[in-house]
N, C-alpha and C positions, 0 to 999 in steps of 0.2 A: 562427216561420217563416211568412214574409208564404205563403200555399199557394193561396188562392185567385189570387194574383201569379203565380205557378210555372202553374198551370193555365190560365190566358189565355194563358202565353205560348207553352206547349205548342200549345194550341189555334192561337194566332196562326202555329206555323209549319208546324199540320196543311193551314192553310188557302191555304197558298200555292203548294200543290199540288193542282190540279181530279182528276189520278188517284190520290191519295193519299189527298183525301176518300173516292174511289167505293168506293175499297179498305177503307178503314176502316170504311166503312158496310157493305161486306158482312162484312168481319169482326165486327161487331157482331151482325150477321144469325145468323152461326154459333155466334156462342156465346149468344144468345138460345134458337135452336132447341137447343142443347148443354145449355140447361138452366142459363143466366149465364156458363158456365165461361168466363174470360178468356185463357184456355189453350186455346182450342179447338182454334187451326192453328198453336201453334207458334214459337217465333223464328225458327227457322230455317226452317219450312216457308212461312210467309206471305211473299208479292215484295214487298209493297207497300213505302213508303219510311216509318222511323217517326221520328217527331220524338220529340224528348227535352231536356232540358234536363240538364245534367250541373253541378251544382256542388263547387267544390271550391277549394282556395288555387290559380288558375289564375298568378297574377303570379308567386307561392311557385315551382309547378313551375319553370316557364320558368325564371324565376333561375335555380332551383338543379337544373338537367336531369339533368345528368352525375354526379349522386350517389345519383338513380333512387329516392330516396327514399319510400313509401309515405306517402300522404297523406289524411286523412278525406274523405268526398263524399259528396254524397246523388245518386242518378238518378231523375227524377221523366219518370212518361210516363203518355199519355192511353188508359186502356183503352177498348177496344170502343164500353165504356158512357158514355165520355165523362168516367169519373169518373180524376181521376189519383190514379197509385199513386206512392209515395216510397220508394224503398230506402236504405238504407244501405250504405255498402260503401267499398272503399278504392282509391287509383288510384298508379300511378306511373308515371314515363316510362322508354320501354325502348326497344331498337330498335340499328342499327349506324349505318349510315350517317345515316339520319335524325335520329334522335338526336340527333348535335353539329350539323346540317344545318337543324333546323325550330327556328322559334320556338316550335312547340306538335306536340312532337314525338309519333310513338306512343304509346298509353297502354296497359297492363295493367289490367282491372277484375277487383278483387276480394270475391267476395263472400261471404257466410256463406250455408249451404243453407238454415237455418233462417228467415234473412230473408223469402227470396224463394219460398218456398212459397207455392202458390195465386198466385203471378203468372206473368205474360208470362216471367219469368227464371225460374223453375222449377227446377232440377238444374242452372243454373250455379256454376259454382265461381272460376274464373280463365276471361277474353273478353280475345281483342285489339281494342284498340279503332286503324282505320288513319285519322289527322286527316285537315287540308287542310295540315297544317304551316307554310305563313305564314301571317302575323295580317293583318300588312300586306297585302290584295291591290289595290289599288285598279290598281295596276302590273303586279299578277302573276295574273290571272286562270285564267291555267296552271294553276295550281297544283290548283283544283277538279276541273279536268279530270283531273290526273294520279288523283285519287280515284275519280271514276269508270269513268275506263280500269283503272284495275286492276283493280278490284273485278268488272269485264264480264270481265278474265281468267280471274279466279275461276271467274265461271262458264258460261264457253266451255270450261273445264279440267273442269268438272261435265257437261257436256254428252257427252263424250269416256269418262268413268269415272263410279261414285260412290265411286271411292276417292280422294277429292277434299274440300278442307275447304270448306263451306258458309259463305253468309256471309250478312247483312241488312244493306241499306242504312239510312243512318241522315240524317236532318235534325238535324245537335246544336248545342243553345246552349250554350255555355258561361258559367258564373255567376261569377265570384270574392267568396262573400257579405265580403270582409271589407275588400275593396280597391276603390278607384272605377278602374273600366275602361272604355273605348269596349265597342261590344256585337262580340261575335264568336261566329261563329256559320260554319255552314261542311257540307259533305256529310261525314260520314264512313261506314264502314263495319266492321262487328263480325266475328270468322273464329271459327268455331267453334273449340271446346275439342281438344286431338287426342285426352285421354281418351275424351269423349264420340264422337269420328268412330270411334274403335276399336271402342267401346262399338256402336257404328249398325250398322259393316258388320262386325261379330261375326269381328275379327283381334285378333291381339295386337300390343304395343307393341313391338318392338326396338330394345335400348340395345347397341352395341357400337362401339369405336374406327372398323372399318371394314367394308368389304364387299367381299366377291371376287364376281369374273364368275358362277361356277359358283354363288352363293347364290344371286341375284337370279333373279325369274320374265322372261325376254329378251323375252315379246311385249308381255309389260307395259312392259318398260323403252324397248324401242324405242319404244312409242306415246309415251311421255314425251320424248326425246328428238327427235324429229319435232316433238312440241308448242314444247319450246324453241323449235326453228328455225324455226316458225311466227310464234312473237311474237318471235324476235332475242333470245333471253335465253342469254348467256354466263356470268351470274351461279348460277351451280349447279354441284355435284359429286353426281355416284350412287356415289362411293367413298368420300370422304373430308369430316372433320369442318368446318364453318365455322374461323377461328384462334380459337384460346382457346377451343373448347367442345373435351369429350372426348367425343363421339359423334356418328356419321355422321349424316345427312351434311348437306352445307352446302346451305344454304336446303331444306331437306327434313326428312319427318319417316318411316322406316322403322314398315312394318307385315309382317306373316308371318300365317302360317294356325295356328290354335289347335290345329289335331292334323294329322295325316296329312301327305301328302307336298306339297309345294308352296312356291315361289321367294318372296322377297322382294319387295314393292315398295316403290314411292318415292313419297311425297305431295310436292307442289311447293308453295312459298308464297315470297312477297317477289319480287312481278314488275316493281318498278318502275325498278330499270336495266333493261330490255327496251326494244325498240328501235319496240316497239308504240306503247311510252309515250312515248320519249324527251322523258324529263324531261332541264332545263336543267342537272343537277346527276351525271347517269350518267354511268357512268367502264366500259372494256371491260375484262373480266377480261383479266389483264395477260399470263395464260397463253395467248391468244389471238390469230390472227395477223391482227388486224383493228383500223382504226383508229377508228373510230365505232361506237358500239353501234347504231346500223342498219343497218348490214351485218349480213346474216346471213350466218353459218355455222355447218355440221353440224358437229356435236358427238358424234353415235352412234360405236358401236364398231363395227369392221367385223363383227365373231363376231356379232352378232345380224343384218347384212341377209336373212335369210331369212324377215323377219318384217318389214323393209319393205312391201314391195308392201300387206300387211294394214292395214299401220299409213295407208298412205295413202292404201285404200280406204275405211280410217273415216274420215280427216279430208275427205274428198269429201263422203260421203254426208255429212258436217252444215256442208257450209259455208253453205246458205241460215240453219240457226239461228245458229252464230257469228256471221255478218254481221249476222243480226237485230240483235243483242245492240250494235252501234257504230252503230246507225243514230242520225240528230240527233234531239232531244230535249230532255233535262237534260246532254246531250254539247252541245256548240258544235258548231254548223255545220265549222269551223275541223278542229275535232280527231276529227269523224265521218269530216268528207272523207278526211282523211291515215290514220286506223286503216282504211277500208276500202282505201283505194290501198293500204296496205302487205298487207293480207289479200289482195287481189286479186294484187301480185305474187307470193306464195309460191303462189295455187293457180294461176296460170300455169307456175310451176316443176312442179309435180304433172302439168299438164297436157299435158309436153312432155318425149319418155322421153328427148330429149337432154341436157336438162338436170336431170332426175331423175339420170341417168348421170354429169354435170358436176359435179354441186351435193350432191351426196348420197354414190353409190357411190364416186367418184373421193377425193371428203376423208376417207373413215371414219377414225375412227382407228384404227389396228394393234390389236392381239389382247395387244402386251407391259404 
């Protein structure tokens, strides 16, 4: 294993980011004072952006997508100290839409605990890993962005709750040691474990077919539902299962309280039919009476507006960090401008009890 190769190249794509060094240097700083530990702040808790190199039969996947086969890989990344660490572990490609959609579609990483002790990956078990999905971009530049806008949904969603899956962006090369490939390489971004997010905010896991109104906690729910129609995301259900899985519910992951009395919530994931994003490839939940998925429309039930007005006095008080969150950057100019125009019309709706009345109380859904 050429390794000192792997760590140049690591290196080569820490370097290509001026806040990405500053970040890493203080992260080095901390776990110096920490006493070495290379753990000191975390995967999930560190912003900074990390490069990695990922090897693995990249040609292999692609081929053969749709059979989501597990496949050997190593992840090699540049600790603190500069020194890279090499895991083992195993990858396949997973996902619905994307899936048949990307040339290099979503991955599942799997790892052994025993591996990754004493590194940055510490108590991972199973990470999603979200690509850039085309290889080709020289045409499709979109596509990086679609990475980054979501990943910013992530954590605009985090900013709102911490009952919300944490994510770490990522710089990843992709290797295929056994096939000659162009280089590819691309943003992606890692979503925490939902064991682990159970594990964090001290709930338990709920597996059941479905969910009635009377389980779920309504001011939690509503805050979720307002979110949808924040970012134009039709793609979700708080009742019922994705097709072909047998528990609730679609693009979500149920949590409850470990004892005592208290409602259901809903964790959100897979933002990228939103209308934030509008990617070239979104389609409108077909249950929905809207022709583009940037159109928004509410989604709430009428039984909880009593917990409107709340839900939209929280999303006021953070619209200067959301907005933070899309300003240009590692976003194109292009795709800051449009995700803040689109943030700006929904907090004009907020802004305006006519059409809060319009947009919101007028479409609830019924109670049946």
């Amino acid at each position: 294993m050429r390794q000192s190769g792997y760590r140049r190249r690591v290196l080569n794509a820490r370097k290509q980011s001026a806040g990405c060094r500053t970040a890493l240097a203080a992260a080095a700083l901390l776990a110096m004072l920490a006493g070495g530990d290379a753990r000191a702040t975390g995967l999930f808790e560190e912003t900074a952006v990390l490069p990695l190199v990922l090897e693995f039969p990249v040609q292999t996947l692609m081929r053969d997508k749709l059979e989501q086969n597990k496949l050997p890989a190593t992840l090699h990344y540049a600790g603190p100290d500069g020194v890279t660490t090499s895991l083992p572990l195993e990858v396949r490609a997973r996902g619905r839409t994307r899936l048949e959609l990307c040339r290099l579609p979503p991955l599942r990483l799997d790892f052994k605990r025993s591996t990754v002790k004493g590194t940055l990956f510490e108590g991972q078990q199973q990470l999603k890993l979200v690509t850039h999905c085309q290889v080709r971009l020289g045409d499709k530049p979109r596509y990086r962005d679609y990475v980054l806008l979501e990943q910013r949904i992530y954590e605009a969603y985090r900013l709102i709750t911490p009952l919300s899956f944490r994510t770490r962006m990522l710089s990843a090369d992709y290797v295929d040691p056994g096939e000659r490939m162009s280089k590819l390489d691309g943003p992606a971004f890692l979503i925490e474990d939902f064991d682990a997010l159970a594990e964090r905010v001290e709930m338990r896991k709920v597996r059941q077919p479905s969910l009635g109104h009377a389980e779920m906690d309504a001011a939690h729910l509503n805050l979720l539902e307002l979110f949808h129609f924040m970012i134009g995301n039709t793609d979700w259900s708080a009742q019922l299962p994705s097709d072909g899985d047998q528990h609730c519910c679609h693009n979500g992951r149920v949590l409850g309280p470990t004892s005592g009395d208290g409602g259901l919530v809903i964790v959100p994931f897979d933002f990228d039919q939103s209308g934030l994003i509008n990617t070239e490839y979104a389609a409108v939940n077909p249950a929905v009476n809207v022709r583009y998925v940037w159109q928004r429309i509410y989604r709430g039930y009428c039984l909880r507006n009593e917990h409107v007005p709340a839900s939209i006095a929280r999303l006021r008080e953070l619209r200067p960090q959301i907005e933070a969150l899309f300003q240009p950057g590692e976003l194109s100019d292009w795709s800051s401008r449009r995700a803040l125009r689109y943030l700006r019309d929904f907090y004009e709706i907020l802004e305006n009890p006519a059409e809060v009345q319009k947009r919101i109380y007028d479409v609830c859904r019924s109670d049946a």
